[in-house]
N, C-alpha and C positions, 0 to 999 in steps of 0.2 A: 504494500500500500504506500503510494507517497506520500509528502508533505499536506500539497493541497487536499487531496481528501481525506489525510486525517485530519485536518485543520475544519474542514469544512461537516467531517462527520462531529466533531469534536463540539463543534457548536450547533448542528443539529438535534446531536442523541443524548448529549451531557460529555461530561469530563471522561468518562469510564467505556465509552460508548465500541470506542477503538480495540479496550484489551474484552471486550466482553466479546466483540465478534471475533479477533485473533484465537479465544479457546476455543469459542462452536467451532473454527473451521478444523483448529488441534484436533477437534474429538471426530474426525470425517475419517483421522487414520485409524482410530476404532470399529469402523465401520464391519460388522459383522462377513463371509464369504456365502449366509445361506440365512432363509428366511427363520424368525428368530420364533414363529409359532412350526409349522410345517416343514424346517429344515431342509425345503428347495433351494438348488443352487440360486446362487445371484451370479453374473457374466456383466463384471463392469466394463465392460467391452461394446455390448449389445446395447444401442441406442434404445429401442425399445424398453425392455427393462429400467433402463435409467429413469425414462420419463415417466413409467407406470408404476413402479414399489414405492412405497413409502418409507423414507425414515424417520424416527421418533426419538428426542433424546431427550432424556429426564433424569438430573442431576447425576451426571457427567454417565449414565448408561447409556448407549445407543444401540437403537434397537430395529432391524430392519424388516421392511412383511410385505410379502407379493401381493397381487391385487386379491388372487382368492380369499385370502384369510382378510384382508380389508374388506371386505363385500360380506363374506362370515361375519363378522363386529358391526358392519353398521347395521346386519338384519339381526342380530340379538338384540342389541340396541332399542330398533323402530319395534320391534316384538315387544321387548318389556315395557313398552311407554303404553 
């Protein structure tokens, strides 16, 4: 990142704004090789894949899920409401 837009994130997001997006991108080499319900490979290679898995990270876990198991969670989801 350069000057300018840490100067410019810097006054956008707050004083902290810089190192807080420097760890999310740290924690991207955590990034799991298979889906972390269903243990499907991931192929970070495969454009497809990239744009359709989701990742999720919560307090520094990250956690990866193919579309199946995301379409699984949102209909248990709309079911128990």
């Amino acid at each position: 990142m350069n000057r300018k837009t840490k100067r410019a994130l810097k006054k956008k997001m707050g004083p902290d704004a810089a190192d807080r997006l420097a760890n999310q991108v740290a924690l991207f080499s955590k990034l799991p090789e298979a889906c972390s319900s269903c243990t499907k490979e991931f192929d970070n290679k495969d454009v497809e894949m990239i744009k359709t898995w989701k990742v999720v990270v919560r307090q520094d876990k990250v956690r990866l899920f193919c579309p199946g198991c995301i379409d699984k969670a949102k209909e248990a989801i709309d079911g128990s409401i």
